[in-house]
Rosetta silent file (secondary structure, phi, psi, omega in degrees, C-alpha in Angstrom):
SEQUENCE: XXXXXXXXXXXXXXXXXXXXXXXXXXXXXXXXXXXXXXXXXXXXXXXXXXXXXXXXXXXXXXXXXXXXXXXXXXXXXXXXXXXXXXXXXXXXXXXXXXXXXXXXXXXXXXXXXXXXXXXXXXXXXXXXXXXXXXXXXXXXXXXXXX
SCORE:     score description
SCORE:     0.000 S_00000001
   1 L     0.000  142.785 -162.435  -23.906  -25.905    0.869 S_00000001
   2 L  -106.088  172.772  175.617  -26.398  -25.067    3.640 S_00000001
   3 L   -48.425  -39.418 -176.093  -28.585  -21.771    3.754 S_00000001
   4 L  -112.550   17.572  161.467  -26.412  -20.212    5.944 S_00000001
   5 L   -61.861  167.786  164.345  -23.049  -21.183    4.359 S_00000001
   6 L  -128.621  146.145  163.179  -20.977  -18.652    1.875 S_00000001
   7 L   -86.084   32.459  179.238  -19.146  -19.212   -0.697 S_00000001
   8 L    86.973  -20.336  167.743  -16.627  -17.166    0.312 S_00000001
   9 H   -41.204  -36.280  163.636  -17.900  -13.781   -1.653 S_00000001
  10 H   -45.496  -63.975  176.652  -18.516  -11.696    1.527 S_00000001
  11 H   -82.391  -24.539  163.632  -14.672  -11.978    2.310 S_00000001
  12 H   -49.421  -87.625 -178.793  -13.378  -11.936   -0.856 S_00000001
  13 H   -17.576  -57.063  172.844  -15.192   -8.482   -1.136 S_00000001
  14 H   -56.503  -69.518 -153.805  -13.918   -7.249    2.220 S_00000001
  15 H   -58.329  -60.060  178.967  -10.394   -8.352    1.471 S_00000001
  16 H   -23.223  -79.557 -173.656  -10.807   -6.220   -1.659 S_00000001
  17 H   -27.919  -48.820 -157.138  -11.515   -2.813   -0.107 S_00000001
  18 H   -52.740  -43.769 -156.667   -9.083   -3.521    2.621 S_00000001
  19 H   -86.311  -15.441  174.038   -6.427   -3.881   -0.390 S_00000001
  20 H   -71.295  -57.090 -170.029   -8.040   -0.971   -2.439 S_00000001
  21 H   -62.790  -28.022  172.556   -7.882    1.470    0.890 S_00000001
  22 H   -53.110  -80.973 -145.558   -3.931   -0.065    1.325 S_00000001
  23 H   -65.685   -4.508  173.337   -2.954    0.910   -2.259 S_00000001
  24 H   -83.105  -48.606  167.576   -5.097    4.281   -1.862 S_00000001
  25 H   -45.255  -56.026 -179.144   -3.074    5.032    1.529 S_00000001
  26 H   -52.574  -66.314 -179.819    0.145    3.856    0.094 S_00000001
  27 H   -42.947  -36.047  179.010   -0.114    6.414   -2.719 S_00000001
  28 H   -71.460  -49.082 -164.499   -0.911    9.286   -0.456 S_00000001
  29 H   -62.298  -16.654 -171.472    2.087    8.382    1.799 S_00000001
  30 H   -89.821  -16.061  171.657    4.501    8.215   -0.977 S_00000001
  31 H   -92.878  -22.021 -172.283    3.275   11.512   -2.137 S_00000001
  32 L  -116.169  -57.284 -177.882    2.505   13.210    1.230 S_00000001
  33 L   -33.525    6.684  175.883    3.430   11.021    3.743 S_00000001
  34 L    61.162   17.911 -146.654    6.764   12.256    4.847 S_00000001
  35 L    79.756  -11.086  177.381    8.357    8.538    4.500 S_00000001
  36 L   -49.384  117.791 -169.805    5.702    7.105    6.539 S_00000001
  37 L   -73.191  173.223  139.191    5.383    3.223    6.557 S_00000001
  38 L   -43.692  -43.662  165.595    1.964    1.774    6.873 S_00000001
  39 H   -66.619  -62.402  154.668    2.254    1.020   10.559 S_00000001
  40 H   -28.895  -34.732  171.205    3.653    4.287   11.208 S_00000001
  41 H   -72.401  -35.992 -160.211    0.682    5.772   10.018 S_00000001
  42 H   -83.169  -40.044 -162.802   -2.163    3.662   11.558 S_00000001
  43 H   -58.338  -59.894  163.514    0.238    4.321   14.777 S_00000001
  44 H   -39.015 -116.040 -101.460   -0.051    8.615   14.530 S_00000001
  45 H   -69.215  -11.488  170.556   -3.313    7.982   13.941 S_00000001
  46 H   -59.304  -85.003 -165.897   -4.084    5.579   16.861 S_00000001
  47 H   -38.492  -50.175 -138.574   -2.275    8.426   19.368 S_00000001
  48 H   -57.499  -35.494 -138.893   -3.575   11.329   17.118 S_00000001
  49 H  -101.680  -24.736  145.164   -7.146   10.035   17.873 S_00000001
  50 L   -64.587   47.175  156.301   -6.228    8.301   21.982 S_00000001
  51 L   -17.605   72.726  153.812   -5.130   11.055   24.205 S_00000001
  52 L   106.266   58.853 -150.729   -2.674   10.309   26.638 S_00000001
  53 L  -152.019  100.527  176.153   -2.710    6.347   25.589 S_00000001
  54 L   -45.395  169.642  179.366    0.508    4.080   25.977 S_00000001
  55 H   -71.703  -52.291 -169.266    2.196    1.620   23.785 S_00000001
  56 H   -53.237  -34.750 -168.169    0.322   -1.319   25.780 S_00000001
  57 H   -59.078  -60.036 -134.715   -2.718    0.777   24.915 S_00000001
  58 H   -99.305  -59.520  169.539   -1.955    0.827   21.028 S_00000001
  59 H   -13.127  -70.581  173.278   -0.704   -3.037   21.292 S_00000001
  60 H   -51.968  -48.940 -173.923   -3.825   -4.101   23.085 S_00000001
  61 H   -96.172    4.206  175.096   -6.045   -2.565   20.608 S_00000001
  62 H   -71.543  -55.369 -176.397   -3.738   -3.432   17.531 S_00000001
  63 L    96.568    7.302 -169.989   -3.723   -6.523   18.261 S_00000001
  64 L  -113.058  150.180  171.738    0.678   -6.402   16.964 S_00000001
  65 L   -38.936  167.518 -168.461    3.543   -7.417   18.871 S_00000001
  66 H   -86.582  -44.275 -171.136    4.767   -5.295   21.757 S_00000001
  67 H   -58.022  -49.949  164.880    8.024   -5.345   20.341 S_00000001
  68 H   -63.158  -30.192 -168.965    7.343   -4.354   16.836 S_00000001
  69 H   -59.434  -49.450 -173.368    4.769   -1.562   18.421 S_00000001
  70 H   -61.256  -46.138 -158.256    8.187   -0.265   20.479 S_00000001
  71 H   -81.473  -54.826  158.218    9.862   -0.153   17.610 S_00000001
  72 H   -37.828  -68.461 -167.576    7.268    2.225   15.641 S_00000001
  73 H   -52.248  -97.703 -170.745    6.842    4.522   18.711 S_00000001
  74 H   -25.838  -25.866  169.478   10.780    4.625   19.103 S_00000001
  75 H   -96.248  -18.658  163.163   11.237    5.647   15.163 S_00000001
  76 H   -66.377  -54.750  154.618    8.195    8.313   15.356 S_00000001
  77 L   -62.584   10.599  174.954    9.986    9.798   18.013 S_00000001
  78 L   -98.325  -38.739  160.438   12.998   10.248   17.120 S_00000001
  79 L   -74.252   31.107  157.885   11.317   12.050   14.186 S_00000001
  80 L    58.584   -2.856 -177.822    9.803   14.237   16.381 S_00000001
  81 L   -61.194  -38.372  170.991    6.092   12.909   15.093 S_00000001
  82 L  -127.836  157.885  170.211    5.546   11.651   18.994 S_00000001
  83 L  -147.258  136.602  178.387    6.305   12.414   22.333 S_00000001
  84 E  -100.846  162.221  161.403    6.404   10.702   25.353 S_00000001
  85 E  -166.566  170.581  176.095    6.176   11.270   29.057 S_00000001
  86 E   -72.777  163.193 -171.599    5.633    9.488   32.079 S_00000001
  87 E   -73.801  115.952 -164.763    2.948    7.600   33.068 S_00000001
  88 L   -82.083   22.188 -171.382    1.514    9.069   36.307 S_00000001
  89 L  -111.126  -23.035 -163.211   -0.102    5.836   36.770 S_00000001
  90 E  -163.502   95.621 -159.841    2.586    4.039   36.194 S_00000001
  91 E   -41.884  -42.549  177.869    6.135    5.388   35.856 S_00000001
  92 E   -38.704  -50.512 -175.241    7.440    2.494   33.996 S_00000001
  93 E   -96.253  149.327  140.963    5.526    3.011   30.823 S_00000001
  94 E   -78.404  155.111  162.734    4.908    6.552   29.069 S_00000001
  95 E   -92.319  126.175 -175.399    1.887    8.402   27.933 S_00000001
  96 E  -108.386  167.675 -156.991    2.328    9.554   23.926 S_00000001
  97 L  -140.096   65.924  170.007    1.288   12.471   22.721 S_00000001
  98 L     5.406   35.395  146.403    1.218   13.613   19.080 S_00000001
  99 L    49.173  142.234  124.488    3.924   16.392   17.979 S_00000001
 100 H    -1.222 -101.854 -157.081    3.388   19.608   16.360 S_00000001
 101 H   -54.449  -74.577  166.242    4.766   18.231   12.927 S_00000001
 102 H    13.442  -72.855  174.343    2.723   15.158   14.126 S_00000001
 103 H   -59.107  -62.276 -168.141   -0.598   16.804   13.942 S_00000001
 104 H   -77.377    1.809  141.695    0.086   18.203   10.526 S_00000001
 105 H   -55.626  -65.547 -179.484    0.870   14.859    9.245 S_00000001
 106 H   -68.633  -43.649  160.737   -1.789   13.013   10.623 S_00000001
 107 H   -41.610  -54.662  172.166   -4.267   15.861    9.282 S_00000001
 108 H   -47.576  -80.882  173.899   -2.578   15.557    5.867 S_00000001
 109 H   -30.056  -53.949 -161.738   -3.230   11.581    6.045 S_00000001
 110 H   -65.717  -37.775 -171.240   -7.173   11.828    7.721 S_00000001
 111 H   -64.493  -32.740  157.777   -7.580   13.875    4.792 S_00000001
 112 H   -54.664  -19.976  174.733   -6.930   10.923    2.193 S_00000001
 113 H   -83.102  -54.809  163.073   -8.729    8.674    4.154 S_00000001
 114 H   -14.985  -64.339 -165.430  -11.586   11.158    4.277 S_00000001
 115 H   -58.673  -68.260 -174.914  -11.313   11.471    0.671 S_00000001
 116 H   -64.820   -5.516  171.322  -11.395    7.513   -0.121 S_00000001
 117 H   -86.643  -31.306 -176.118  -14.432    6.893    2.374 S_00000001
 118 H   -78.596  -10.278 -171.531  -16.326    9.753    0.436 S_00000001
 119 H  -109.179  -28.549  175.965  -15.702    8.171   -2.705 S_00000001
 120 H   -46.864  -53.947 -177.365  -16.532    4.722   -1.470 S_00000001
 121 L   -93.127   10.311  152.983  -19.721    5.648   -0.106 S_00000001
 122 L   -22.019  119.428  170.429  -20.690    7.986   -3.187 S_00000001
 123 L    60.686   22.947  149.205  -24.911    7.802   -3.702 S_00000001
 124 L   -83.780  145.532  157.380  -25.201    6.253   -0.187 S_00000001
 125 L   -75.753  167.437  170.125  -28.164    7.975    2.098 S_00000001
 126 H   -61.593  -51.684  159.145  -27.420    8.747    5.536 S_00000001
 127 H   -19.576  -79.920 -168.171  -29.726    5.585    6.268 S_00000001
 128 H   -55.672  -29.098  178.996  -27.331    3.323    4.024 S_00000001
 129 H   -63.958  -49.244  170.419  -24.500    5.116    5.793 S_00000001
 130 H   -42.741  -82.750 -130.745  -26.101    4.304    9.460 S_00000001
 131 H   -73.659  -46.641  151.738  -26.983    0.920    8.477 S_00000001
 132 H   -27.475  -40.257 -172.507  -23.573   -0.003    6.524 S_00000001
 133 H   -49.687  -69.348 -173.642  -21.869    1.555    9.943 S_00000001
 134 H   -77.822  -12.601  173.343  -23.806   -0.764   12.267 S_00000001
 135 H   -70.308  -55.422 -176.544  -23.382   -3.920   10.024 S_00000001
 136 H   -42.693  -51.461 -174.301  -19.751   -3.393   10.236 S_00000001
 137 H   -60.846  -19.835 -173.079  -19.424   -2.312   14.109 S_00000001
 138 H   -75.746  -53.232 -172.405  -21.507   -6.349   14.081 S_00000001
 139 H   -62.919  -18.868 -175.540  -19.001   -8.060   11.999 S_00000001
 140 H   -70.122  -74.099  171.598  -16.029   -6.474   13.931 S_00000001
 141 H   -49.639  -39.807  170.398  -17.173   -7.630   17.572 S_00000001
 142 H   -22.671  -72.064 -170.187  -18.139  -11.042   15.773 S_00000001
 143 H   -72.425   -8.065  172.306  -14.642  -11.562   14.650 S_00000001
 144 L  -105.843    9.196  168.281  -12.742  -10.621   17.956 S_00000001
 145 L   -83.572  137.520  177.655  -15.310  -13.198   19.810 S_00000001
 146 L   -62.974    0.000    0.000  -13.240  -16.276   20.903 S_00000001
């Protein structure tokens, strides 16, 4: 193994959280959530947090099929959680827009996520919080370099 190999411990770690903040997420939605899938959720909260920002928008930055993406949007609206209109840029697509009931979902939700970032980062300084931040914002652009 060279100096700058891993044994895999970094991502292992990472994988954790990701699966601790799932089953922390999960829990809230089954108690709060309204029926809300995973995907349904991350979706609100993509519009909640994108103003006036299309399904190609929430695709493109998902990184998920168009189709499954259509399929989210189309069952949050019919459950009144989104609303569309047209695009004025581009009639073809709409611009979505976050509902009433919407909002007070997606509030309901930020607040568990709140909650589980505050306990994560318990007896971090704002320094470790900064510096934790910008390591992350590094590894992120890393992994979406070709």
């Amino acid at each position: 193994m060279t100096a700058s190999s891993s044994d895999g411990a970094l991502l292992d770690r990472m994988h954790s959280l990701m699966h601790e903040l799932k089953h922390h997420m999960h829990e809230a939605m089954s108690a709060e959530g309204d029926g809300l899938g995973m995907m349904e959720a991350r979706c609100l909260h993509y519009f909640a947090h994108h103003r006036d920002a299309t399904q190609s928008d929430l695709v493109q930055h998902s990184g998920r099929d168009k189709a499954q993406i259509a399929r989210i949007v189309k069952s949050l609206t019919e459950r009144g959680l989104l609303l569309g209109r047209p695009n004025p840029a581009d009639r073809r697509s709409q611009v979505m827009s976050v509902s009433a009931n919407g909002e007070a979902l997606q509030r309901k939700m930020a607040g568990h996520r709140a909650a589980f970032e505050e306990r994560l980062m318990k007896g971090f300084s704002r320094a470790e919080r900064d510096t934790l931040n910008a390591l992350m914002e590094r590894l992120q652009v890393n992994a979406r370099r070709d």
